[in-house]
N, C-alpha and C positions, 0 to 999 in steps of 0.2 A: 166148355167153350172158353176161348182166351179172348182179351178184351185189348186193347190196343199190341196189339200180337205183332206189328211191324215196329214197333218201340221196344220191342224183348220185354214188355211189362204185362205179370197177370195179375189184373185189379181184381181181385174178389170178390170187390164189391156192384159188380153189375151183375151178381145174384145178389140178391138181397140176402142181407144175415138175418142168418136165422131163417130163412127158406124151409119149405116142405118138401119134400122130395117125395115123388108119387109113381107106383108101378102103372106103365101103361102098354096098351097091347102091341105084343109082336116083342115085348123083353125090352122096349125102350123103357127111360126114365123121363120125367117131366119136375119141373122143379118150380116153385109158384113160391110167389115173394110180392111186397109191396113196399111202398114208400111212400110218406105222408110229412109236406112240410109246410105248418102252420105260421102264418110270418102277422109282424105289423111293420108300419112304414109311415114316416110322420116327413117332412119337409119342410123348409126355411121359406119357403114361397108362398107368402099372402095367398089365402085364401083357398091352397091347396089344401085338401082335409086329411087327415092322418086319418091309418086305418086297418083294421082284424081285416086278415081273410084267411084263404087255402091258395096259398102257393103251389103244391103241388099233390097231385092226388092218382098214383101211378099203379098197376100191377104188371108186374112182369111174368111170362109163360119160359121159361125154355127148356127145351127136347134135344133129349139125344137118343136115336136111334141107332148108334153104335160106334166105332172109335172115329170114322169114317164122317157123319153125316148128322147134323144137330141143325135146330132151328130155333127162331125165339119169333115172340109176339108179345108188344110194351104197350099199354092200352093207357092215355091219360082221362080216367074214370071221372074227373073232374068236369075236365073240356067235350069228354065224349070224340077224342079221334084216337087213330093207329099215329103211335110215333114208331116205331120198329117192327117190322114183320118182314122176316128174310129167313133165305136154305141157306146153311152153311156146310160147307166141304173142306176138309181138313188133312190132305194127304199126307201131307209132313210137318213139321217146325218151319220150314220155309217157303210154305203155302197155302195161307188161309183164303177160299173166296166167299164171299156173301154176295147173293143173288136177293135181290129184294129191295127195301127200307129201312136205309140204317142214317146214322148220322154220317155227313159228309166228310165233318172236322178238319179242314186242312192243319189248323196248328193243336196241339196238343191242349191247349188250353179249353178248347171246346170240348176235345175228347175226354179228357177225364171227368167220368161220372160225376153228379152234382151229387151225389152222397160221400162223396171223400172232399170236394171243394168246401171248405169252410168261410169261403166267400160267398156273399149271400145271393149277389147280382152280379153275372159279369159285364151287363152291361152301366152299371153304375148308375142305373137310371136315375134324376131326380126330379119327383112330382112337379108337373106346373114349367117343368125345362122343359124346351121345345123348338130348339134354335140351331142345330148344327146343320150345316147347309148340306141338301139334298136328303139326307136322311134322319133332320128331327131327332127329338130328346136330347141328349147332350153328347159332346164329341170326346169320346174314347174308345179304346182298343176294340172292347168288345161291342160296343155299338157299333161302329165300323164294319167290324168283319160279319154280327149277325144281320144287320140292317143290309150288306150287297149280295147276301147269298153266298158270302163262304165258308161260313161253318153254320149247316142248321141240317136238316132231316129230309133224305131226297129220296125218289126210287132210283135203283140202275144196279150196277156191278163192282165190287170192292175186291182188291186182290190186295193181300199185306202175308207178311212174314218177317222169320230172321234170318238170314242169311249163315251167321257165324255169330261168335260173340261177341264183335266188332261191329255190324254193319244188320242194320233193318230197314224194312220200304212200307210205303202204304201206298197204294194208287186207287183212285175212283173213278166211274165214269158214270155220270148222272142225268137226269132230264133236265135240270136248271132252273124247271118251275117253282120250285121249292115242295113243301110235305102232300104228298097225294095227288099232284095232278100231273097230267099228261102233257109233254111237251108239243108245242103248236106250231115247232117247225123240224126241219130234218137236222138240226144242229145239238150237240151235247157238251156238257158241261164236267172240265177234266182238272183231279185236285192230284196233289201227290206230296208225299212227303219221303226223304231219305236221311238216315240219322247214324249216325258216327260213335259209338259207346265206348273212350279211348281206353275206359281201365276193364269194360266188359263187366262193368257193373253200374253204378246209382248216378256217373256222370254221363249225359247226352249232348249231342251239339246234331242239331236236324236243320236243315235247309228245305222248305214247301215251296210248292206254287199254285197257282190257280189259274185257269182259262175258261173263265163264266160265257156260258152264250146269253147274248140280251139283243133285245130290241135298241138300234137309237133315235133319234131324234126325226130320222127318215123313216120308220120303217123299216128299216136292214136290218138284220141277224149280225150281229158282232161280237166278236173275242174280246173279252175282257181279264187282263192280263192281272197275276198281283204274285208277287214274290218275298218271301220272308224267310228268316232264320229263329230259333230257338235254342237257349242253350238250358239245361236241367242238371242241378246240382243236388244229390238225397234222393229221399224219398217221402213217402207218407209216413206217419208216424214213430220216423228214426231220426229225432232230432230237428236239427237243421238241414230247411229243405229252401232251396232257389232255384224259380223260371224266369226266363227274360226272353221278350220276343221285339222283334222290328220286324215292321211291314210295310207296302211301298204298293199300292194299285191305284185302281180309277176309280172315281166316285160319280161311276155312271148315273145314279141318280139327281145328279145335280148337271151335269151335263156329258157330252161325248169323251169331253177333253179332258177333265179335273182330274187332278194326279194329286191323292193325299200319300201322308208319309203318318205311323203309326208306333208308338214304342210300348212299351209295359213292361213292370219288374213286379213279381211278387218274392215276398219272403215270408217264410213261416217256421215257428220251431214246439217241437211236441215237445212237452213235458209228462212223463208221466207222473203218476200224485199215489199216494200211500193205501192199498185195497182198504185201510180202516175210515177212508173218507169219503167213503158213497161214490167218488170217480173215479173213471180211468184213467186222465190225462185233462189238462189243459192246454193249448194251442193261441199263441198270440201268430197276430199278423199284420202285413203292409202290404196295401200295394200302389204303384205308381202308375200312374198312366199319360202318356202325352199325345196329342193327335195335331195334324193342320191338315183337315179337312177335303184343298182343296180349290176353295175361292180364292178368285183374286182379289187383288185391291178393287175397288175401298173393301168388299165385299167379304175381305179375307178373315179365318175364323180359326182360330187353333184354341184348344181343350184341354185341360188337368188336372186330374182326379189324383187324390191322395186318400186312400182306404185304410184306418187303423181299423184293427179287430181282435177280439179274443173268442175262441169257442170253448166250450166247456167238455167235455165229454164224462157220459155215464156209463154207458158201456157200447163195447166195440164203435160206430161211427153214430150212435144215438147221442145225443146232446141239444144244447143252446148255442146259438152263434150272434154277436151281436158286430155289425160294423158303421162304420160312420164314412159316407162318401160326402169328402169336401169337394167342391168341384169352382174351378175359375175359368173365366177365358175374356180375355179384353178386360172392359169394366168392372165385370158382373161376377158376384160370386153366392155359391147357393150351396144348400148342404143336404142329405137327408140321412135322417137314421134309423134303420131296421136291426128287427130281430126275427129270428125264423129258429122254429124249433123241429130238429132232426128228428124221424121216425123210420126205423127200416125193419120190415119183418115177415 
């Protein structure tokens, strides 16, 4: 199975490396993998407590039945729910659909698997923040787009492809509810993205949108609109690699009317390091991120997270990764620093 397959990119890595590969009846294959990320996370905020835990604690299943017809099932053994469980059908290169529970991801940043992401949080959370209007914790990119419901884990129908070696899509249509429940009106929720590859290779320039269905302040079923662009320079571990997005919706959470604006830049660059020194590669990073929220005066709230980091790597996508999210807005400024160690197998 191909993994953001409307982007002309095949991540590998949403089988886990180093996967099993198992015969199963009727001449299919079944491929079983898992992923285990151990983190700590300490904060600048009086009296927040720094702290060990399990970040993430995942098994993945996927089946292929034949050239035609594959499926997956992503179990977080941790939390005890289904994040992914969908048919997939694969007619050509320029027709992938998935039937089921998948991530929604309107921008790519969601989409690429959190085992190639060397960012630890994308929403930059920091312990003990808890102020950005209508959606809490603090205001950047990825709290934004996770905290409205545009990129998290929905039921419905996903159709992506490549076109050519120019031109990719992804389109979704989902309940709205978010992971597992059933929509409680007749209204659905529609993401899409379309993406431009000028050399038909490692450069992208994508334009998404979104039209959330939610409740408002009445009672009423409403279209919640949100439109952005991305542009992608590299890859993963070829050097130097750059994403940069801008986004522009509503922050229905806060009220009917709040129209935030959203920006973010990452940059990253692999290096690889000599096989006589235990690793594979080192990877420094940044990332920027700017938000306003929304509110108005006096009320008004804008966010900015600046993300150094380096990961380490040992072999293939296993490693340490450690980053430091500074975070300011108005007055106030607050920091936290995690580390989270990579396991994929």
């Amino acid at each position: 199975m191909v993994a953001a397959f409307g982007l002309g990119l095949t991540l590998s890595a949403v089988h886990p490396l180093l996967a099993q590969e198992i015969r199963a009846r009727g001449g299919s294959t079944v491929t079983v993998g898992a992923r285990v990320q151990a983190q700590y996370e300490a904060s600048s905020v009086d009296e927040a407590p720094s702290s060990f835990f399990i970040r993430r604690a995942w098994v993945t299943i996927d089946g292929q039945l034949n050239d035609l017809v594959g499926a997956r099932a992503q179990f977080n053994i941790d939390g005890a729910s289904v994040l992914e469980a969908y048919l997939e059908l694969t007619p050509s290169e320029a027709l992938e659909i998935q039937l089921g529970q998948f991530k929604k991801g309107m921008s790519y940043f969601w989409l690429v698997p959190n085992s190639w992401l060397p960012i630890i949080e994308r929403d930059a959370r920091v312990t003990g923040v808890d102020h950005c209007p209508g959606v809490g914790s603090v205001c950047t990119f990825g709290r934004l787009t996770g905290a409205l419901g545009l990129d998290n884990y929905e039921p419905g129908i996903l159709a992506q492809g490549r076109l050519s070696e120019l031109f990719g899509y992804r389109f979704t249509l989902t309940n709205g509810e978010g992971i597992g429940n059933k929509d409680v009106n007749t209204g659905k929720s529609a993401s899409g993205q379309l993406s431009l590859f000028p050399t038909g290779g490692n450069t992208r320039v994508s334009a998404y949108f979104a039209l959330d269905e939610t409740l408002n302040s009445r009672d009423e079923t409403m279209g919640v609109p949100a439109i952005g662009a991305e542009v992608e320079l590299g890859t993963w571990l070829g050097g130097p690699h750059l994403i940069a997005n801008v986004l522009q919706g509503r922050n229905w959470k806060l009220n009917d009317d709040a129209k935030f604006s959203a920006f973010q830049f990452m940059a990253f660059w692999y290096l690889p390091t000599a096989p006589e020194s235990g690793f594979s590669g080192i990877e420094p990073m940044l990332r920027v991120s700017w938000v306003d929220s929304g509110a108005e005066h006096p009320e008004k709230v804008t966010g900015t997270v600046v993300t150094p980091g380096v990961m380490v790597y040992f072999t293939g996508r296993n490693g340490i990764s450690t980053n430091v999210d500074f975070y300011s807005s108005g007055g106030r400024s607050d920091w936290s620093w995690k580390v989270q160690a990579f396991a994929f197998f």
